[in-house]
Structures are given as C-alpha cells and as structure tokens.
FIPAMI-952314 format. One line per field, with one value per residue (C-alpha): residue number from 1; chain; x negated, y negated, z. Coordinates in pm, 1 decimal. Each point is the difference from the previous one (the first is absolute). Example, Ala and Ser with C-alpha at 12.3 -4.5 7.8 and 13.67 -1.06 7.14 Angstrom:
2
i <- (1	2)
ch <- (A	A)
px <- (-1230.0	-137.0)
py <- (450.0	-344.0)
pz <- (780.0	-66.0)
***
This chain:
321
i <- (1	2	3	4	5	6	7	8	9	10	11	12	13	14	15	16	17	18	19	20	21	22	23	24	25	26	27	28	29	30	31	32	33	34	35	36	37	38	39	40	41	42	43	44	45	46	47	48	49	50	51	52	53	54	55	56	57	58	59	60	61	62	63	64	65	66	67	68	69	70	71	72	73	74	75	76	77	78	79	80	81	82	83	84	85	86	87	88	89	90	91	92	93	94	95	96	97	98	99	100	101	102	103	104	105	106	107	108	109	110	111	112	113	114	115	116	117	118	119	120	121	122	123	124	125	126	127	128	129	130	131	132	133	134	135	136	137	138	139	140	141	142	143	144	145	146	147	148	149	150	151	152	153	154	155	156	157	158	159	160	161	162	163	164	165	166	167	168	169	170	171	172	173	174	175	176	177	178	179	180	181	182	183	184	185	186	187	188	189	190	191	192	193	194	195	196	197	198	199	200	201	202	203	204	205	206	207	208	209	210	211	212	213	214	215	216	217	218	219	220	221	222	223	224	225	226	227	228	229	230	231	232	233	234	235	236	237	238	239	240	241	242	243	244	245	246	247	248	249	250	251	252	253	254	255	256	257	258	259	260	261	262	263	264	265	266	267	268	269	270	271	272	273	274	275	276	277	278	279	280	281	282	283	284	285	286	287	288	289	290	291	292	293	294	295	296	297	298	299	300	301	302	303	304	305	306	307	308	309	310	311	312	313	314	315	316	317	318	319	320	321)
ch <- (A	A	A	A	A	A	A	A	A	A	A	A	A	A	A	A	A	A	A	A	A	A	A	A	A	A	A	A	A	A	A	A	A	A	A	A	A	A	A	A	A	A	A	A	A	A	A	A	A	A	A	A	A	A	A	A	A	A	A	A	A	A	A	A	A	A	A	A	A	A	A	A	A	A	A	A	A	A	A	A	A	A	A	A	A	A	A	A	A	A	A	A	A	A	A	A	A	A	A	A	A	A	A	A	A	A	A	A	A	A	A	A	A	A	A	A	A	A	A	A	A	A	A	A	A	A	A	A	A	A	A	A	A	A	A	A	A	A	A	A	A	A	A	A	A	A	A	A	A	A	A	A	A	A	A	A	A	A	A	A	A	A	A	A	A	A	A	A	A	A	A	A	A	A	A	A	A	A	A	A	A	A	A	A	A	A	A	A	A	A	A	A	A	A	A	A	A	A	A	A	A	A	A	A	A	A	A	A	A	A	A	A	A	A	A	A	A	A	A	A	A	A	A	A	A	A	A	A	A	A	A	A	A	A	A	A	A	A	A	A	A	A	A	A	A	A	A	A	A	A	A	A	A	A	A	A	A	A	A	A	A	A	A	A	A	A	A	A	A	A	A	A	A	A	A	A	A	A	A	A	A	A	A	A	A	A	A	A	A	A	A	A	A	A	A	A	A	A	A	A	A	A	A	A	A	A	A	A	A	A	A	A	A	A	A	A	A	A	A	A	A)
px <- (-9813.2	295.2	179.3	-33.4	-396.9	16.5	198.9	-255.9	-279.4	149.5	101.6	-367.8	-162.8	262.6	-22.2	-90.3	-247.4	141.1	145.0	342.3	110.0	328.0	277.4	-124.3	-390.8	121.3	196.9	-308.2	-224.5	273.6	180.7	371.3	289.2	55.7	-362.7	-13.1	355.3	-167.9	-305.3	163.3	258.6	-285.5	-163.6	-335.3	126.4	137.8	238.7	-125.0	291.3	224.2	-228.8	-318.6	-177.8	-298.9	-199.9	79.7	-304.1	-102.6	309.0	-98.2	-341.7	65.8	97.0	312.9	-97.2	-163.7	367.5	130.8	-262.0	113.8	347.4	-75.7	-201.2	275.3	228.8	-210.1	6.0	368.1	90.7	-270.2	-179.9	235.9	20.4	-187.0	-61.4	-24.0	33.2	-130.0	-70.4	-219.3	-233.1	-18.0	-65.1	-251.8	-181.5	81.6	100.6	301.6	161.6	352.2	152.4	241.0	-37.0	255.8	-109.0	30.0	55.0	55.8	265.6	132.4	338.9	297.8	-71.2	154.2	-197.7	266.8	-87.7	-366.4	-71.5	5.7	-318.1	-44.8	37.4	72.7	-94.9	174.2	-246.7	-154.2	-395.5	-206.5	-299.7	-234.4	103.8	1.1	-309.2	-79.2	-119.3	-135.4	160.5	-178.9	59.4	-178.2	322.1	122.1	253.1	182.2	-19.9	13.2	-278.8	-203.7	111.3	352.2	-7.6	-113.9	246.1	296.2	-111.8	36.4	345.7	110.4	-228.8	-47.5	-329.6	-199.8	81.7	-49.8	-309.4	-170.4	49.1	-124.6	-289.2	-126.5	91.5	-241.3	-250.6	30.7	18.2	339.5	-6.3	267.3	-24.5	138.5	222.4	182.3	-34.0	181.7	313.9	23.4	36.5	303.0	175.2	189.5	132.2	79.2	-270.5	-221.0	-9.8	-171.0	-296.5	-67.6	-49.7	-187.0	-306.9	-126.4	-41.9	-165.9	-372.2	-204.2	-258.1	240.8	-101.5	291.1	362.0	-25.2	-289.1	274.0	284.6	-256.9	-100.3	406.3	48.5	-293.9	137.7	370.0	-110.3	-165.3	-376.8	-291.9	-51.0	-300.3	-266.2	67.2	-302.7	-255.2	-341.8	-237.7	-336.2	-119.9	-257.9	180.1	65.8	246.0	361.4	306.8	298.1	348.2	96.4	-225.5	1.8	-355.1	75.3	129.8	-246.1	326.3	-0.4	331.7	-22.5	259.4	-16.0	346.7	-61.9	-47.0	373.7	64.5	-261.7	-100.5	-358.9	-246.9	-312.7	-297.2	-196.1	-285.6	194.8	165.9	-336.0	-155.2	352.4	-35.1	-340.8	24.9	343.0	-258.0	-244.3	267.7	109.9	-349.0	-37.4	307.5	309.5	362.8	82.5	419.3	132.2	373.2	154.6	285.9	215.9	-16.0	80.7	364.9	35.1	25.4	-238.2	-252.2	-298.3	-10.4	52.6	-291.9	-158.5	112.8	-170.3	-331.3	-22.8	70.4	-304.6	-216.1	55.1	-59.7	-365.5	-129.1	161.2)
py <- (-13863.2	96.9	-223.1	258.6	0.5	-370.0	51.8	181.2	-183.1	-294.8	183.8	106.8	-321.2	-180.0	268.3	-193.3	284.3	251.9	339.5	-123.3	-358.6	-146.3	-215.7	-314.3	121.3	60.2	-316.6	-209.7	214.1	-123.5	336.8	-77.5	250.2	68.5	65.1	254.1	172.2	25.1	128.9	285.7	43.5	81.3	218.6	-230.2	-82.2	190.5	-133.1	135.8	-157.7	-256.4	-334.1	206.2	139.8	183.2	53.0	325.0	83.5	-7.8	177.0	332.7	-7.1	10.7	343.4	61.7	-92.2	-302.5	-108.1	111.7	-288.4	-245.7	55.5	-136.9	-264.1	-123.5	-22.4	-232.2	-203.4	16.4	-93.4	-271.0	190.8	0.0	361.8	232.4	319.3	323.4	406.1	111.3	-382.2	-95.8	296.7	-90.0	-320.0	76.9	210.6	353.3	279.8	84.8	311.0	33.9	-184.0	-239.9	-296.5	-175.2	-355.5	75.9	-343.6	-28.8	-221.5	-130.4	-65.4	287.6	34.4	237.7	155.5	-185.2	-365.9	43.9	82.1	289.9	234.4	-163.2	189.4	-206.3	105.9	-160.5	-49.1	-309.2	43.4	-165.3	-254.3	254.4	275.0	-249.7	-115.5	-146.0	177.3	-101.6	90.6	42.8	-423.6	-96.4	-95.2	163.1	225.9	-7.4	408.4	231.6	79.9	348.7	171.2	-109.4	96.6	334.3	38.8	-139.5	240.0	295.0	-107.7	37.9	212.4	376.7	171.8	4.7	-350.0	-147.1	173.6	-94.9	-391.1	56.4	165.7	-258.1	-272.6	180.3	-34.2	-325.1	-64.6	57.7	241.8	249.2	-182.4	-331.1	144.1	194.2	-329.6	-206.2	291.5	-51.1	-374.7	32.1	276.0	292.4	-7.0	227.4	177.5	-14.9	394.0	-7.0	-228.5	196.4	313.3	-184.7	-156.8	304.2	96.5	-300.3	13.4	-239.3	212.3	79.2	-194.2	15.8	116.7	342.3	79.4	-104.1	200.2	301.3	-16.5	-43.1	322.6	158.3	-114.0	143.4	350.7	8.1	42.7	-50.9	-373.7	-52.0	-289.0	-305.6	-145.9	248.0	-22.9	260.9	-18.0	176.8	40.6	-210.7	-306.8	-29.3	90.0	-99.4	223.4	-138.9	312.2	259.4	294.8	21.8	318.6	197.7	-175.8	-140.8	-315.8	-179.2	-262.6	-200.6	-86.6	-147.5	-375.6	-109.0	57.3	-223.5	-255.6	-71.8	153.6	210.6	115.2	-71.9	364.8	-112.7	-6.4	342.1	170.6	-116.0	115.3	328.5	45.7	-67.6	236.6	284.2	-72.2	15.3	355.5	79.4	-59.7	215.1	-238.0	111.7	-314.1	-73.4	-230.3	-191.3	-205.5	-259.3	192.8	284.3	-221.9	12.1	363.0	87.0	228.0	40.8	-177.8	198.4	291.9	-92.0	-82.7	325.8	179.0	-167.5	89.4	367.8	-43.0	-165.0	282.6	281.8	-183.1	-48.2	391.9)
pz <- (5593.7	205.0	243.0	232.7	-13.4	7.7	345.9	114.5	-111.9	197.5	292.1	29.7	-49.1	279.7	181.9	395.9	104.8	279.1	-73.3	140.5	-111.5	107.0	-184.6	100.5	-96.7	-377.2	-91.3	169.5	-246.6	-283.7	0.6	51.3	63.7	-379.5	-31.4	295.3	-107.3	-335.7	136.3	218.9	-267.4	-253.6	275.3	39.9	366.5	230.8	320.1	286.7	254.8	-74.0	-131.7	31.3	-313.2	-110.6	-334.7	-107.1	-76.4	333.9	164.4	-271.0	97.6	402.3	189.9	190.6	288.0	-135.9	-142.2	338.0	205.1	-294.9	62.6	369.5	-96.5	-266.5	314.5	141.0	-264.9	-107.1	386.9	67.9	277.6	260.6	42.2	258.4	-176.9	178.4	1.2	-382.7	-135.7	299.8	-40.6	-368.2	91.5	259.9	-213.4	81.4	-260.5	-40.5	-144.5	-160.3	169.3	-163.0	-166.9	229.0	172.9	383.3	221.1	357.6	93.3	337.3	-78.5	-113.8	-403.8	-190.8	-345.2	-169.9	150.8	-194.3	-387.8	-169.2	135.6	326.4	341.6	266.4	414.3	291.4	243.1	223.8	11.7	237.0	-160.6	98.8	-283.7	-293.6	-219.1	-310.5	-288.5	-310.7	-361.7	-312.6	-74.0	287.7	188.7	339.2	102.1	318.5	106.8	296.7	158.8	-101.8	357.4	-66.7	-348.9	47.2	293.5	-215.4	-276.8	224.7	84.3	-401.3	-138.5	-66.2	197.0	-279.2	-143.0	357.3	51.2	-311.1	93.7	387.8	-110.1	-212.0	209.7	335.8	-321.6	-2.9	376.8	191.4	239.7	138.7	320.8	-178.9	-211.3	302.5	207.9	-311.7	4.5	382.2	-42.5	-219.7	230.9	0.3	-380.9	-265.4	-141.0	306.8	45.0	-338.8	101.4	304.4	-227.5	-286.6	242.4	93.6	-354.5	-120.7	-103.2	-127.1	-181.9	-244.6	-352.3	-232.0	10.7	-118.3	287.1	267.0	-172.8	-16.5	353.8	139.1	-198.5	121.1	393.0	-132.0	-112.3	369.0	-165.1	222.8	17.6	-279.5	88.5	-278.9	-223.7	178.3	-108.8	-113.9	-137.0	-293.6	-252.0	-230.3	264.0	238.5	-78.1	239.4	-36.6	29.3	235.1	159.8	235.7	77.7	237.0	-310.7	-300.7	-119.1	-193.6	-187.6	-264.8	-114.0	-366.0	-55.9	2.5	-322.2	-73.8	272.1	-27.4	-374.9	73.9	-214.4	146.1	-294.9	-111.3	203.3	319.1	-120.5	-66.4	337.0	180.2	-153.0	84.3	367.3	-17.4	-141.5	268.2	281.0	-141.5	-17.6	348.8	130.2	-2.8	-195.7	-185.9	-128.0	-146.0	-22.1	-240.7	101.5	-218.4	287.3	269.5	-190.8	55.1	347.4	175.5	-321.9	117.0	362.5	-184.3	-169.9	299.7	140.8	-296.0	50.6	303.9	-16.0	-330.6	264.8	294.9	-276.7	-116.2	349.9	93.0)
***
C-alpha cells in the first residue's frame, strides 16, 4: 500500500464533516500542516482560499456554479465572518441562479479599499448601506452570512452586469419574492451612482414566470428582435393532459419550447417523461398549434431563435390560410 493511499485513507477518516473545513478544523481532527500540504500536494485535497480546503472528490463532482457558491462560502470562512457580501455573491448566497458570471467574491465595504488591499479573487465595493438592506443567510454548514438584501442585490447586479446576466438573477429573485417595486426603492436609497441608468432599463424587463436562465435569455431576445410579446408558461388543455408552453402566441397557434437546460443545469428528463412530452406535443399539433423549439446553444448566435420564431409563424398563417 502506497503512502499516498494511506494519506488518503487518513484524510478521510479525520475528515471533521463539512464540504469546506478550515486550518484550525484539520489539526483538531489530527491533520497538521504537513499532512494537508501532503494531501493537496498528492491531489486528495484541494485549497479552496488561503487555510480553506476541500476533498477533491467533492470539488469534481460539483458544477461550476456550485464551485463558484463555494468559493464565497470559503471567504467566509478564511475571514471569520466579518464580511457583508453583495452584487454576484449575495444572490448566490441568497439562493438565486446565477449565470456566467465570475467566480470573483464581491464585498461591500464602507471605507476606500482598493482590489489590492483584499486577496487574490475578491472584488471589493465602496459603499455605506443602511441596516435595512443587509440580512443573514445561511451557508451549506449551517452558519450565517452577513449579505445584501435581495432588492439591493438585484439592484447592485444591474449596476455591473450585462442585460442578460442581470436579468437572469432578477427574474429568479421576483420568483422567490422581491418585487420591482423594492428593488427600485433599494437603488433610490443609495442615490444617484454609476450604473443607475442600467437598473432603470433592467426592471421593466424583469419577469418572474421565467423558470431557468435560458427561458429569460430567450424571451430578452425575443423583446430585442421586436417580436410580438409571447404569453410565458401558458396553459392549454389537451387530450393528452395539460401542457404549459414556455412561450406562446395564442393569436397565431404559435408555441416555443426551450430545450436547452440540461447543458446548464445537470438535468435529464427519464423516457417516461419524454414519451408523455411527446405525446401531448402530437396532440397540440393535432389540434392546430406550430410548435419550435431552441436550444441554449442558439441563444449564442444572435437573431436564430426569432428567426425561428419568425418561421413558425409564417408555417402557422399558411395552415390556418
């Protein structure tokens, strides 16, 4: 037996429990710093942030965006708690999805830092907030996390992000109960600041019946290309049970699927679920409606998916002629 699976055999058995364990955690669990530089050295560890490590097991297994919410949470721990995490990390944090955007720690700070004052990967804001837009949220040990609140987080979002990348947080986060009204009152609080032109146009945009990432990219696109405006997750009956389209254009028999998100999200649909899809997709054509379909690749390619659109509906016009 190697002493390298004897490393890991003791690494796993000491191991103190959470995905993230600190330093201090390991040489209480009788791993000192010769045993952890062994254990990253030999690639059973991995070091997450400075005096914060992680099985490596576990850090394959998890999702980019799953290494992106550890990287926050490793802050925490690294820094004893004392931050208040905002922009990017606070959505993560407060459970919205996030999209490509960056695996930098964002902090808000009220005092002048500069990116250099703070380690490597951490993006520091200057900005004093009032009690009112922090909270506490929980991380995956249990523990709480000094963050912004969801209005201010989607409004300091806006302020940094892209449209789409933006959008795709403030969506989720009406889903899970802000409101445009809060979010606009949280951006008036801090005052006229950079970025504030981009909230303004943002809130309008922002719906909360979008479901994943790629609808809300689909549906800004849709908006761009200056396409009717579609009704989202519309229900329709049909012999087969009801089905609820992502996008539909009742007035044309127009109905637009997006089928993109198990790139993003890990997810397989079983054959059952498949078969019953299909089945309530024949009924639907059956019954007079022009069914398309987009792919996240798409969304990559500007203008495909309302050309598709587009094409459907010129399909749909010619049936019903």
């Amino acid at each position: 037996m190697t002493s390298s699976t004897n490393l890991a055999r003791t690494v796993s058995a000491r191991w103190p429990g959470p995905q993230l364990v600190s330093n201090t955690q390991l040489e209480v669990a009788g791993l000192d710093h010769r045993a952890v530089t062994a254990a990253v050295r030999a690639g059973i560890l991995v070091r997450v942030r400075r005096g914060v490590y992680v099985r490596r097991d576990v850090w394959q297994g998890m999702s980019s965006w799953e290494r992106d919410h550890l990287q926050v949470e490793a802050h925490w721990l690294a820094t004893g708690g004392r931050s208040v995490y905002s922009h990017v990390s606070a959505a993560r944090l407060l459970g919205c999805t996030v999209w490509d955007s960056g695996s930098e720690v964002h902090l808000t700070v009220s005092y002048s830092a500069s990116t250099s004052s703070h380690s490597p990967g951490v993006k520091p804001h200057r900005l004093v907030l009032p009690e009112g837009d922090l909270v506490d949220a929980a991380l995956s040990s249990g523990r709480r996390a000094r963050t912004t609140s969801i209005h201010r987080t989607v409004a300091d979002c806006a302020r940094i992000l892209d449209l789409e990348r933006a959008a795709v947080i403030g969506d989720h986060a009406l889903r899970i109960g802000a409101s445009v009204e809060g979010i606009r009152a949280a951006a008036e609080r801090t005052g006229a600041v950079r970025g504030s032109r981009r909230i303004e146009r943002l809130l309008p945009l922002l719906d909360s019946r979008a479901e994943s990432p790629g609808e809300t990219r689909t549906r800004l696109a849709l908006a761009a290309a200056g396409l009717p405006t579609p009704q989202l997750q519309f229900e329709i009956p049909t012999a087969e049970g009801l089905f609820r389209a992502d996008f539909a254009w009742p007035d044309v028999m127009v109905i637009l699927e997006f089928d993109g998100e198990a790139k993003y999200f890990d997810y397989r649909p079983t054959p059952a679920v498949l078969l019953e899809e299909r089945r309530r997709e024949s009924a639907l054509i059956a019954e007079g409606w022009t069914l398309v379909r987009a792919r996240w690749a798409e969304l990559s390619v500007p203008g495909t998916i309302p050309a598709k659109v587009l094409a459907a509906f010129d399909r749909a016009r010619k049936l019903a002629a």
